[in-house]
MDAnalysis code that builds the backbone (N, CA, C; Angstrom):
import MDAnalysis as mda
import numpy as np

u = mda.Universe.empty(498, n_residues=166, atom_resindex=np.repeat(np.arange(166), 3), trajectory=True)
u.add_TopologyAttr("name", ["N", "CA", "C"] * 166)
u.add_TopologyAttr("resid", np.arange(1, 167))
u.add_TopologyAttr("resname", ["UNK", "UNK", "UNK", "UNK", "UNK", "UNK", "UNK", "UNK", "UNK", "UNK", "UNK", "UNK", "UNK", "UNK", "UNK", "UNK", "UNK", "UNK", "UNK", "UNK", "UNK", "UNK", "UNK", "UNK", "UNK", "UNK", "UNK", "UNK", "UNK", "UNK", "UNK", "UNK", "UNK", "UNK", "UNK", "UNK", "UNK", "UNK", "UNK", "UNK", "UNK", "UNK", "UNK", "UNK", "UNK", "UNK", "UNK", "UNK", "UNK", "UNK", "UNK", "UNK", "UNK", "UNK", "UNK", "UNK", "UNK", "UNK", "UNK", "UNK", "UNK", "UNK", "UNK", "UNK", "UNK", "UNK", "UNK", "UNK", "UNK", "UNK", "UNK", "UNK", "UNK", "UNK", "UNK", "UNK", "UNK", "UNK", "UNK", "UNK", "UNK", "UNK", "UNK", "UNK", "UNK", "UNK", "UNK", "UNK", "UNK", "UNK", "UNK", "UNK", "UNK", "UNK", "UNK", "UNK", "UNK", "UNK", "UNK", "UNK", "UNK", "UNK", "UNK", "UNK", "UNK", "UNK", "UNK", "UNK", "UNK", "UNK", "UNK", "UNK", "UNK", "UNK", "UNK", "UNK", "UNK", "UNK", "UNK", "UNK", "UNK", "UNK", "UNK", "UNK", "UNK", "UNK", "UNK", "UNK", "UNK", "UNK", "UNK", "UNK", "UNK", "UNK", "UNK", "UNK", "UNK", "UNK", "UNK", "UNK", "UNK", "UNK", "UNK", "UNK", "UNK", "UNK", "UNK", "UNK", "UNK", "UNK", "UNK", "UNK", "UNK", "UNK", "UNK", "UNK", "UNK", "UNK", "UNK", "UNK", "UNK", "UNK", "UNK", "UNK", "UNK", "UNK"])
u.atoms.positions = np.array([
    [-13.804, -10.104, 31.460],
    [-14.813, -10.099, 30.433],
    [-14.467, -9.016, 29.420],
    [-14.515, -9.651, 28.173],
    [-14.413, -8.490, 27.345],
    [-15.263, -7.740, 26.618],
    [-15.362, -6.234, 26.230],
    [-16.323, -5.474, 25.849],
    [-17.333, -6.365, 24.590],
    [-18.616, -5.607, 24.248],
    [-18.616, -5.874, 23.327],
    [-18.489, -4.618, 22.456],
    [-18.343, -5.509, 21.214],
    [-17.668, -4.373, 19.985],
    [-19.355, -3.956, 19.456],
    [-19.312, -2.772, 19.142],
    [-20.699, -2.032, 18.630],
    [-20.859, -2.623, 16.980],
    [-22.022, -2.220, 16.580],
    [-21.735, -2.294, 15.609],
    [-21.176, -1.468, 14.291],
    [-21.196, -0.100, 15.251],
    [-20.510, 0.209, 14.378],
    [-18.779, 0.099, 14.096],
    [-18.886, -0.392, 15.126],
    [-17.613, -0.742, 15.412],
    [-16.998, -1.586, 13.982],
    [-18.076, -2.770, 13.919],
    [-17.749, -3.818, 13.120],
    [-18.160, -3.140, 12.122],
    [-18.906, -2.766, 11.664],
    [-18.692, -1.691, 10.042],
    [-17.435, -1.158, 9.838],
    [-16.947, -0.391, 10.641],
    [-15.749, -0.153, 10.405],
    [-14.334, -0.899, 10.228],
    [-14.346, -1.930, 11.263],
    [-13.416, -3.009, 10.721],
    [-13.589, -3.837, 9.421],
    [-14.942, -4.095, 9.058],
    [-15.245, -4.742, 7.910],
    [-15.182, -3.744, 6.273],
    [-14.801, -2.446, 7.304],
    [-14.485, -1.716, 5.831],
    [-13.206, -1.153, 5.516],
    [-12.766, -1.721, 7.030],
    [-10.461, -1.703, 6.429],
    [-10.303, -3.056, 6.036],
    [-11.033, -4.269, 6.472],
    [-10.405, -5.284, 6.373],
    [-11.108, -5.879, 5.245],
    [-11.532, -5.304, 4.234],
    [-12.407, -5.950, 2.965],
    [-11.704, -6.698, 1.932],
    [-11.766, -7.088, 0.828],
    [-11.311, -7.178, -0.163],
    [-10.265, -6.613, -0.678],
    [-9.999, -5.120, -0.507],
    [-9.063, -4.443, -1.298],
    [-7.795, -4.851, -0.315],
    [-8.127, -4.972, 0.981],
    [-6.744, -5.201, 2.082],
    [-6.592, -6.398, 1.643],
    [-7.197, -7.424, 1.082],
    [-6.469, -8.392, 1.023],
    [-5.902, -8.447, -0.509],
    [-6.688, -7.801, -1.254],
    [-5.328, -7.332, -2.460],
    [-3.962, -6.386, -2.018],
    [-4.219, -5.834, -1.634],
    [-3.365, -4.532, -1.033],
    [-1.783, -5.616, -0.431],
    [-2.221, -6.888, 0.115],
    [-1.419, -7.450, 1.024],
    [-0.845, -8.378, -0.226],
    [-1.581, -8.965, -1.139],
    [-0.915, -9.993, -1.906],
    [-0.074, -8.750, -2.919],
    [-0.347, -7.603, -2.934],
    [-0.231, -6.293, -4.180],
    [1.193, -6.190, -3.281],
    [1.777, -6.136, -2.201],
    [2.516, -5.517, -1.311],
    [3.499, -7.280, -0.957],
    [2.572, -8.127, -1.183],
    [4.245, -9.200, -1.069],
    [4.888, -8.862, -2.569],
    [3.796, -9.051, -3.622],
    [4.709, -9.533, -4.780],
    [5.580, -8.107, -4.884],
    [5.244, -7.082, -4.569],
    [6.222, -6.050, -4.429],
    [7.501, -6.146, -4.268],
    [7.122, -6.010, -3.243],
    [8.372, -7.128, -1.893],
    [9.113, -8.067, -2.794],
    [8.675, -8.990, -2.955],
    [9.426, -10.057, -3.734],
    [10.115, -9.296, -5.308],
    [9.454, -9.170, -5.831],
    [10.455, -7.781, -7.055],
    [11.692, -7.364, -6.746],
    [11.256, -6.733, -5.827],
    [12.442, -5.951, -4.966],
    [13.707, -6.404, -4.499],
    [13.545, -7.831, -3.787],
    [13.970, -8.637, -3.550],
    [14.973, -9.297, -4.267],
    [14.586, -9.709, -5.131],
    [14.380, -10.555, -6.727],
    [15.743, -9.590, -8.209],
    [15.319, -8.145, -7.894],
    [15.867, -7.596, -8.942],
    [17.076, -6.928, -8.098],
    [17.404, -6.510, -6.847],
    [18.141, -6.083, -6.212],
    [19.508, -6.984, -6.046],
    [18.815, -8.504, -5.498],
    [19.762, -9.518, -5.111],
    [20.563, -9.730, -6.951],
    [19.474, -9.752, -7.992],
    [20.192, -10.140, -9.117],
    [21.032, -9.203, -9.595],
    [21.016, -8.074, -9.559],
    [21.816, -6.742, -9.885],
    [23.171, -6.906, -8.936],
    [22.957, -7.085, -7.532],
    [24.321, -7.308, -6.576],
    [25.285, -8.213, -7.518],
    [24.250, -9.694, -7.610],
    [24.927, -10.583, -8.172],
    [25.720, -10.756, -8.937],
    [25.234, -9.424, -10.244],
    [25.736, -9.566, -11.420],
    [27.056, -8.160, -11.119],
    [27.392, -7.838, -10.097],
    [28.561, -7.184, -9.728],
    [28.204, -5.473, -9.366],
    [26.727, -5.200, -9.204],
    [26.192, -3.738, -8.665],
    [26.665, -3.355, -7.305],
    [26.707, -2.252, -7.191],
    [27.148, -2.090, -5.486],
    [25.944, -2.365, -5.007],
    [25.829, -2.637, -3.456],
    [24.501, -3.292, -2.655],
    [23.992, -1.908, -2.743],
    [24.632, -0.923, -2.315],
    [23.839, 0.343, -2.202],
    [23.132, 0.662, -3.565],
    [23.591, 0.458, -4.786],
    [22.511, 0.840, -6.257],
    [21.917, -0.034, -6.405],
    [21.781, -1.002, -6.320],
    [21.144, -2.929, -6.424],
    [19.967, -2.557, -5.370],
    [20.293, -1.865, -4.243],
    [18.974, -1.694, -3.352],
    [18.216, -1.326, -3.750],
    [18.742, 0.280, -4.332],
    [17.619, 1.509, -4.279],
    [16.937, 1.048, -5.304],
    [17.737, 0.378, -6.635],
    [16.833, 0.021, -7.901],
    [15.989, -1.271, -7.619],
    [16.377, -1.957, -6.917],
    [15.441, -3.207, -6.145],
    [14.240, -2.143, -5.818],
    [14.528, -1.252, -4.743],
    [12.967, -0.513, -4.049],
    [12.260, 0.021, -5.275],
    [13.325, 1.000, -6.814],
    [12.368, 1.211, -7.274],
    [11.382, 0.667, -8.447],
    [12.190, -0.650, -8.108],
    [11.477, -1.603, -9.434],
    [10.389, -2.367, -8.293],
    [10.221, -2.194, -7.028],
    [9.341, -2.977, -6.149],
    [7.866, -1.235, -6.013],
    [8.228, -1.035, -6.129],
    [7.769, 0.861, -5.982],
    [6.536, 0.500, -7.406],
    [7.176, 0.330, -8.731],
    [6.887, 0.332, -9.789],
    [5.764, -0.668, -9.960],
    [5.536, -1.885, -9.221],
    [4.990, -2.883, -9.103],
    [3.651, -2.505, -8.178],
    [4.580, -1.914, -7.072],
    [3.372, -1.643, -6.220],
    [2.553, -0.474, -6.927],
    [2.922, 0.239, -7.627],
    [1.971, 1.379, -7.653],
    [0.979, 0.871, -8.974],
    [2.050, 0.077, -9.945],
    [1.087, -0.084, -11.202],
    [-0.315, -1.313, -10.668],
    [0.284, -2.337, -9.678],
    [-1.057, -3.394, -9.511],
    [-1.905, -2.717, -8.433],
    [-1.639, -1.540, -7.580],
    [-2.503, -0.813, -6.703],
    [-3.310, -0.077, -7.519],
    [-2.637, 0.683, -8.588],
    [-4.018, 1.750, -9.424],
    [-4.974, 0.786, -10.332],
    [-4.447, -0.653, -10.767],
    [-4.849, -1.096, -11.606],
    [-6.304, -2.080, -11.136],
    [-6.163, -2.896, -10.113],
    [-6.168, -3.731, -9.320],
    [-6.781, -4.167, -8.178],
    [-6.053, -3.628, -7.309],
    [-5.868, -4.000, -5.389],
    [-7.464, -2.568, -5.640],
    [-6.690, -1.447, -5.776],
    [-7.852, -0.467, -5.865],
    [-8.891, -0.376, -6.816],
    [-8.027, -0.457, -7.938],
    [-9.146, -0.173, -8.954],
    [-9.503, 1.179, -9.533],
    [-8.235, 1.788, -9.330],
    [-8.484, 3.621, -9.779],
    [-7.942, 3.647, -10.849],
    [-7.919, 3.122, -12.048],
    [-7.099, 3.457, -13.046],
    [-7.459, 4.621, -14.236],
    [-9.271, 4.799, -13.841],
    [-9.779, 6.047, -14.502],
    [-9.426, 7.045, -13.728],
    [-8.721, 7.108, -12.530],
    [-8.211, 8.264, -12.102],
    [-7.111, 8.929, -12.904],
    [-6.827, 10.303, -12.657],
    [-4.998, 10.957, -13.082],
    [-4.074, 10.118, -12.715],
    [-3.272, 9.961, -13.540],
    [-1.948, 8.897, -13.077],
    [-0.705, 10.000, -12.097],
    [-0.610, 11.120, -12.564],
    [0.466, 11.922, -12.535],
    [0.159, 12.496, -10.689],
    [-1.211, 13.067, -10.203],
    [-1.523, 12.998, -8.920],
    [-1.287, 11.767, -7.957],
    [-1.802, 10.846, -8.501],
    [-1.640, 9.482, -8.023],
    [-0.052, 9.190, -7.868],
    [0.748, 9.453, -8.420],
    [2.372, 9.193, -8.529],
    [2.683, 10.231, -7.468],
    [2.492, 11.341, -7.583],
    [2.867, 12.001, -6.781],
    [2.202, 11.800, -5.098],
    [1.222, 11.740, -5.286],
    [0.850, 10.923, -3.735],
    [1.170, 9.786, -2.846],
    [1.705, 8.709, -4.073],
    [2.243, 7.334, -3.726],
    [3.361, 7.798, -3.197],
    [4.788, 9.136, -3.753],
    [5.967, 9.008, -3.548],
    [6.096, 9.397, -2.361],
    [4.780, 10.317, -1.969],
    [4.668, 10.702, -0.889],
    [4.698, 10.235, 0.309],
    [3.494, 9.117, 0.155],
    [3.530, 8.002, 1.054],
    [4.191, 6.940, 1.466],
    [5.420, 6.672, 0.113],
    [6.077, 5.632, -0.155],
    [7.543, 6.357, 0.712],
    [7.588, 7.761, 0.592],
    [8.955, 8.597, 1.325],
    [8.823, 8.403, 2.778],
    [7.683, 8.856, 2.928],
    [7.131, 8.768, 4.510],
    [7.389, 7.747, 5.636],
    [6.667, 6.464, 4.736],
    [6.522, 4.683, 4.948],
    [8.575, 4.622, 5.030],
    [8.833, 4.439, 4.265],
    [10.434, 4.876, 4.410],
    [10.961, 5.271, 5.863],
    [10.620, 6.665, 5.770],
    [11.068, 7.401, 7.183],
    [10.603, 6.690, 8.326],
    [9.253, 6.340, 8.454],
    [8.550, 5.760, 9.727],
    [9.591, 4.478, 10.225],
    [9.897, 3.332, 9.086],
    [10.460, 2.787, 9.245],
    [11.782, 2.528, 9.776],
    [12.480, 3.494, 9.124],
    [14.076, 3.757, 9.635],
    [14.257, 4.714, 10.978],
    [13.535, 4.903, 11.159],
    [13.394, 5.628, 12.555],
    [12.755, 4.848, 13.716],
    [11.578, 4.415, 13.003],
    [10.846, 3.091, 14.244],
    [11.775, 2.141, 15.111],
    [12.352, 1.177, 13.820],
    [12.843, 0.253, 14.285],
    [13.955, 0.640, 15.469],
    [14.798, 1.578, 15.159],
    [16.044, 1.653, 15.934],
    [14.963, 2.638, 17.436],
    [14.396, 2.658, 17.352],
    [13.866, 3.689, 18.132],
    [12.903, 2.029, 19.352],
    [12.310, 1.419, 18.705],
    [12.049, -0.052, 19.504],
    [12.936, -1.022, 19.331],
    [14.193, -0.740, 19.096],
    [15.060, -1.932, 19.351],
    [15.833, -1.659, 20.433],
    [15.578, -0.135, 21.045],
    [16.260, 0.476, 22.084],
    [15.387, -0.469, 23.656],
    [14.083, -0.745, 23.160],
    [13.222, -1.640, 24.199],
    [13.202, -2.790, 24.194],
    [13.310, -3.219, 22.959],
    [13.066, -4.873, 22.551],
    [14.156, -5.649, 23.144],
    [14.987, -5.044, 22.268],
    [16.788, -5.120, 22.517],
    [16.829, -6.384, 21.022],
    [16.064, -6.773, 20.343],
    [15.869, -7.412, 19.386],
    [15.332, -6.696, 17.998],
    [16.160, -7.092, 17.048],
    [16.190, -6.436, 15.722],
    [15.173, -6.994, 14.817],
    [14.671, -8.374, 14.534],
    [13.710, -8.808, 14.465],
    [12.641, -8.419, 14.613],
    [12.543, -8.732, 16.093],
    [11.044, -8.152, 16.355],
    [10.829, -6.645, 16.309],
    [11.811, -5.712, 16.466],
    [11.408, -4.423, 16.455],
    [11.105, -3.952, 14.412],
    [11.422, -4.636, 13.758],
    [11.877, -4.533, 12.557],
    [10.426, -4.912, 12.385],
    [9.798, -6.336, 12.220],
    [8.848, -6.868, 12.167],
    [7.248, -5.808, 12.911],
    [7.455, -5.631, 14.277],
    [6.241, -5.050, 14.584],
    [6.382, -3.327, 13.833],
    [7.462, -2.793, 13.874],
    [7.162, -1.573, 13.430],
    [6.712, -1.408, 11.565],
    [7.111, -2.633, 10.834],
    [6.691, -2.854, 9.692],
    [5.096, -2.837, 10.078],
    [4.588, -4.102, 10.754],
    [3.684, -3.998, 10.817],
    [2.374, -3.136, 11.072],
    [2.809, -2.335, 12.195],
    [2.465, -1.044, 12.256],
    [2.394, -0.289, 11.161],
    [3.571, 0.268, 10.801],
    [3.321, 1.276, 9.135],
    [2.378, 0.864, 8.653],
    [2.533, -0.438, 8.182],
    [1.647, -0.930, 6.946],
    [0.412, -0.912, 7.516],
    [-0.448, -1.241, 8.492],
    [-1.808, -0.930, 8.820],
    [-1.973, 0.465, 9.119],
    [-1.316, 1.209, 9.606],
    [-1.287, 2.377, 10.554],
    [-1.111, 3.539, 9.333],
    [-0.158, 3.404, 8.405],
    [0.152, 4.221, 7.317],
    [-0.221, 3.560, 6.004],
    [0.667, 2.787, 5.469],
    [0.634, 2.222, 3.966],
    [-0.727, 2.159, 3.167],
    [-1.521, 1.305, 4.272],
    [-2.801, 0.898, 3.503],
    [-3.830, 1.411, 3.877],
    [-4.118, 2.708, 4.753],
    [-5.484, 3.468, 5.140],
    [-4.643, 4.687, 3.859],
    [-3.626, 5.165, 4.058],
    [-3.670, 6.140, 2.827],
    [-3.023, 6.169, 1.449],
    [-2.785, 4.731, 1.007],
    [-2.900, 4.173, -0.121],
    [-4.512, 3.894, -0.640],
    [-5.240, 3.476, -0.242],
    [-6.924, 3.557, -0.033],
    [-7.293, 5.172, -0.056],
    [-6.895, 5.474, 0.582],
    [-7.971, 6.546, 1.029],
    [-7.497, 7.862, 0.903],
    [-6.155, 8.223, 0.001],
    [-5.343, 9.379, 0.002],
    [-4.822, 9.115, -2.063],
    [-3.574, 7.813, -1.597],
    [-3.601, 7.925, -3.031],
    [-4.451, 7.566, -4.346],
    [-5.125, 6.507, -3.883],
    [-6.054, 5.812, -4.938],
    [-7.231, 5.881, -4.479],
    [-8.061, 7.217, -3.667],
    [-8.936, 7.646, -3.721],
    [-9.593, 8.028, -4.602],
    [-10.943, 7.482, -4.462],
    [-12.055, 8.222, -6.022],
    [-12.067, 9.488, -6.307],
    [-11.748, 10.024, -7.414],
    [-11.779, 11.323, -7.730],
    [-13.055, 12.202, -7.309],
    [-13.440, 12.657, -7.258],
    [-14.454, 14.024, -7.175],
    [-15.085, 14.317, -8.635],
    [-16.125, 14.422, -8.514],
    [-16.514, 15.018, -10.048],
    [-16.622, 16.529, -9.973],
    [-15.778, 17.313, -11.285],
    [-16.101, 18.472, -11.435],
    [-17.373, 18.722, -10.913],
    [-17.312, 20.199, -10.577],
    [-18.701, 20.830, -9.941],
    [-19.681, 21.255, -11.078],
    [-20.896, 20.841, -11.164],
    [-22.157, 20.825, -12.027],
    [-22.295, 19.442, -12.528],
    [-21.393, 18.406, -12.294],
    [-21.613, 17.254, -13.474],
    [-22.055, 16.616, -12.184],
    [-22.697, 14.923, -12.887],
    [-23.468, 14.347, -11.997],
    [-23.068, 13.017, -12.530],
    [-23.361, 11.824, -11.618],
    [-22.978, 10.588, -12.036],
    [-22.358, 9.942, -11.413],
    [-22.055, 8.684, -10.913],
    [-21.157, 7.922, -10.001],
    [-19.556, 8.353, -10.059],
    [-18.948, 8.772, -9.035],
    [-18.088, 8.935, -8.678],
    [-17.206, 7.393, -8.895],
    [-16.144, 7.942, -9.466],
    [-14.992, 6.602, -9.583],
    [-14.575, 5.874, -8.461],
    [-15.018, 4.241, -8.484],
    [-14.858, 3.629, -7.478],
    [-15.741, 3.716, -6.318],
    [-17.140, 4.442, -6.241],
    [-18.325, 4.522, -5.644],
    [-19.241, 3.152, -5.923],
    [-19.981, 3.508, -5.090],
    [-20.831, 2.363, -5.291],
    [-21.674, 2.570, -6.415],
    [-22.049, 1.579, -7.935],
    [-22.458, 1.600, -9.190],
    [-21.741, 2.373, -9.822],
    [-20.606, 2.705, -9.519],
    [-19.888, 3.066, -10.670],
    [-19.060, 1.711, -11.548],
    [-18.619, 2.137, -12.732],
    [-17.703, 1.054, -13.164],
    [-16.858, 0.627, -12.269],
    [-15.922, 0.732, -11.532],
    [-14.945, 0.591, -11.030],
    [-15.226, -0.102, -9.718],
    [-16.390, -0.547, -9.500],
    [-16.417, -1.591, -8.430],
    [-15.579, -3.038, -8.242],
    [-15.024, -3.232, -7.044],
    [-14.148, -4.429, -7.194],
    [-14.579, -5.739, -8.236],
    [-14.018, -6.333, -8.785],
    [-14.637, -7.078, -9.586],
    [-13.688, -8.524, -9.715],
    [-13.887, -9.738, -9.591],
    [-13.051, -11.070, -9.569],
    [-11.937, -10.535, -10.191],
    [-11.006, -11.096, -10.655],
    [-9.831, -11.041, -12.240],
    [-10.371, -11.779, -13.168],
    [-11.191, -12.842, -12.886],
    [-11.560, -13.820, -13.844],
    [-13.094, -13.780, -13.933],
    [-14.152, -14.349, -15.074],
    [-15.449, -14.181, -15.796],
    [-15.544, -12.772, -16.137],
    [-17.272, -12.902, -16.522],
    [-17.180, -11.591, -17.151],
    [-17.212, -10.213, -16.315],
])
């Protein structure tokens, strides 16, 4: 028999797994695909794989960060220049976790695939998208004495909003 989940339990899942995660996830393929996309065409056109990569990651980097502040989150009245610097942060990190994970569970798996695959997966719930949310494209703070909805609070402008009507 399995537990039951509290409710606060389910508040809390219903507030990683909202709306913005599922921008965050379509914000994070088309990334992906960029990356993909401008790396393979740069090889093509005679780049070494090693510069064709890195400029693949940072034209996929560029994508992710401009449709995450714009977008997926919705912080774009935030500082851009904090926000950059927090993403590279996270984006260096997400990096490291990765290149270390995989070879580190492929020592168990004995499969490159799957260790490649679950430790992605991991990052990205575990790292990418609780502090992409909640570190880089966190609502600012209002100076001390001023008053008024906090960016990306509830009734502020910056509430999630369709792409399309008014």
């Amino acid at each position: 028999m399995l537990p039951q989940v509290g409710s606060g339990m389910r508040r809390a899942l219903a507030r990683f797994f909202d709306g913005a995660f599922g921008r965050y996830a379509a914000t994070s393929a088309l990334a992906t695909g960029t990356d993909f996309a401008f790396a393979g065409s740069l090889h093509s056109a005679g780049m070494s794989a090693a510069a064709a990569t890195f400029l693949g990651c940072a034209a996929g980097g560029v994508v992710s960060f401009s449709l995450s502040r714009r977008w997926t989150f919705q912080a774009g009245a935030g500082r851009a220049l904090p926000q950059v610097g927090r993403f590279l942060f996270v984006w260096a990190t997400s990096a490291l976790l990765n290149s270390t994970g995989v070879p580190v569970l492929l020592g168990f798996l004995g499969s490159f695939s799957v260790a490649w695959g679950f430790v992605r997966a991991a990052v990205y719930l575990g790292w990418n998208y609780p502090l992409s949310r909640w570190f880089v494209f966190a609502p600012e703070q209002l100076p001390e004495g001023e008053t008024g909805p906090i960016a990306g609070s509830p009734g502020s402008e910056l509430e999630p909003r369709p792409l399309s009507g008014p």
